[in-house]
C-alpha positions as CSV (number, residue, x, y, z in Angstrom):
1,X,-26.2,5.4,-8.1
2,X,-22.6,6.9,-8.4
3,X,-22.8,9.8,-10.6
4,X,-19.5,9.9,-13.7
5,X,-18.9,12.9,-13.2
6,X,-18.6,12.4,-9.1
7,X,-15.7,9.6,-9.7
8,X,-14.2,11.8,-12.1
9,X,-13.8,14.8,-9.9
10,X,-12.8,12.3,-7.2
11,X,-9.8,11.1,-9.3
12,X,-9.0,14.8,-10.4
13,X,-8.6,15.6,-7.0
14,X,-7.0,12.6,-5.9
15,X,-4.6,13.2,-9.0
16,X,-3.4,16.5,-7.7
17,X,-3.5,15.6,-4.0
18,X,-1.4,12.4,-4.8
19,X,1.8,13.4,-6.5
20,X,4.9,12.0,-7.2
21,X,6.5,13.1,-4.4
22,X,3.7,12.5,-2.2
23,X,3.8,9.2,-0.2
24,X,1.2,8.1,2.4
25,X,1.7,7.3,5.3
26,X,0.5,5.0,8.3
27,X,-1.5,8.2,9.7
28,X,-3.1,8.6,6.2
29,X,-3.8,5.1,5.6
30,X,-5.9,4.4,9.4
31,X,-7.9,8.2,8.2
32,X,-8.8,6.5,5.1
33,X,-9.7,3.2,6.4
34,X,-11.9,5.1,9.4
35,X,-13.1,7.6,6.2
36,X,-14.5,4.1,4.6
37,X,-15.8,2.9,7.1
38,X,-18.2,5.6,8.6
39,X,-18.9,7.4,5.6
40,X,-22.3,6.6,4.0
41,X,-22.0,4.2,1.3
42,X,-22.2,6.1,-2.0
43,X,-18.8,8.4,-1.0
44,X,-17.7,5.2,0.9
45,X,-17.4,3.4,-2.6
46,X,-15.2,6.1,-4.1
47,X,-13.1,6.7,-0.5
48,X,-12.4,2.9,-1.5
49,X,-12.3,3.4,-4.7
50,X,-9.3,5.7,-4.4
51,X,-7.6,4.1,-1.8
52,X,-7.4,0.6,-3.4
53,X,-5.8,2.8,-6.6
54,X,-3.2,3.9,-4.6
55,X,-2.4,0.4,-2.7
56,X,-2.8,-1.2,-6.1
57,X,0.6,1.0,-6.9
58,X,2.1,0.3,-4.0
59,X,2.2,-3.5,-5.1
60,X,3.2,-2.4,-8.3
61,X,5.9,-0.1,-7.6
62,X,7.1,-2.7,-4.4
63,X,7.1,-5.2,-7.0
64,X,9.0,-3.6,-9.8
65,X,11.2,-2.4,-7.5
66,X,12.0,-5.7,-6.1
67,X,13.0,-7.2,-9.1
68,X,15.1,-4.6,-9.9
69,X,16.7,-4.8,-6.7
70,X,17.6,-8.7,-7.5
71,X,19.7,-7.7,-10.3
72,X,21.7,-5.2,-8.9
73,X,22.6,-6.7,-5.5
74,X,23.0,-10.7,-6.8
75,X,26.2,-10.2,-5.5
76,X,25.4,-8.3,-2.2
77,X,25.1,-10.6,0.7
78,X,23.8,-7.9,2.9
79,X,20.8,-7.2,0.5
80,X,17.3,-7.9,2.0
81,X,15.3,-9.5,0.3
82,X,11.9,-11.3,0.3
83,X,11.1,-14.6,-1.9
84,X,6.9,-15.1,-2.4
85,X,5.6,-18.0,-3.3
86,X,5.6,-17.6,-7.2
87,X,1.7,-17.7,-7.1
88,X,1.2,-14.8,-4.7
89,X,-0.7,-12.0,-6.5
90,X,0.9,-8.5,-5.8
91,X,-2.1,-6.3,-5.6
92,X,-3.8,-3.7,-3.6
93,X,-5.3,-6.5,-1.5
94,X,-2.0,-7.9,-0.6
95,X,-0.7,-4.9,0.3
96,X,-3.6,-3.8,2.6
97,X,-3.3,-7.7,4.4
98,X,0.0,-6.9,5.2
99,X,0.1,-3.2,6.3
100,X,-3.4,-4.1,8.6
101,X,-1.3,-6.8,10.0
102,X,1.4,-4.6,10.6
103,X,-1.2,-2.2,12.5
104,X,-2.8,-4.5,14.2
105,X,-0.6,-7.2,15.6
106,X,2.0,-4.6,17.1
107,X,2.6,-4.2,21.0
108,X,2.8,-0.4,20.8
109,X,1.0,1.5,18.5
110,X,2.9,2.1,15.6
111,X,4.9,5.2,14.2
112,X,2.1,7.3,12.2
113,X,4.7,8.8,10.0
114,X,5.9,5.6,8.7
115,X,5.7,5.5,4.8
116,X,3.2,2.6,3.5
117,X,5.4,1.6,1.0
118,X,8.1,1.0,3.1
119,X,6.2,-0.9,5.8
120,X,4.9,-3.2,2.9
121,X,8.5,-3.7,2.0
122,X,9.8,-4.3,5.7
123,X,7.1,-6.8,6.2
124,X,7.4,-8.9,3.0
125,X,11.0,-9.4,3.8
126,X,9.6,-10.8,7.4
127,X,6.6,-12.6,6.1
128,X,8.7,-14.3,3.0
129,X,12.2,-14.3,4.0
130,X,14.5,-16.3,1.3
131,X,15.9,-19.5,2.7
């Protein structure tokens, strides 16, 4: 069983590691997927744990953001911008579908230093271009 005070110190650290200016990117997010994925299963919850937090904002923020972005550029015909189907959930899920996608279905490997966020952004305005 996952000790409290385990998770806790988890989050503390993560909390300090992941600042406001700190973004991840691709490079980070294939180390924590391979972290999950051969760690043994008690850290492997709380490596997911973690990760899944910070996607989670990622939709959020993305999401936020969006909308916000609607307002100001209505008039903007160069604006990008993506249109979901209205029951899409944004959430951490999501965001790892598409950023795995992104990985994975690419004919070179892809640019490490890439910001997450921005990827997820790129590639919603691919996968759900306005018509």
């Amino acid at each position: 069983m996952i000790s409290l005070k385990k998770t806790f110190f988890t989050f503390l650290l993560l909390t300090f590691v992941v600042s406001h200016s700190w973004a991840m990117n691709l490079g980070t997010y294939i180390k924590f997927e391979e972290r999950i994925a051969s760690e043994p299963k008690e850290k492997a919850i709380i490596t997911a744990a973690v990760f899944s937090h910070y996607l989670q904002g990622i939709a959020d923020g993305s999401l936020a953001g969006y909308s916000l972005a609607r307002i100001q550029n209505k008039d903007n015909k160069s604006f990008t911008d993506y249109c979901p189907p209205k029951n899409l959930r944004f959430n951490g899920d999501l965001v790892k579908d598409i950023v795995d996608s992104y990985i994975i279905f690419r004919d070179s490997p892809p640019d490490e230093s890439v910001n997450v966020g921005i990827v997820f952004a790129t590639e919603m305005a691919k996968t759900y271009p306005c018509k």
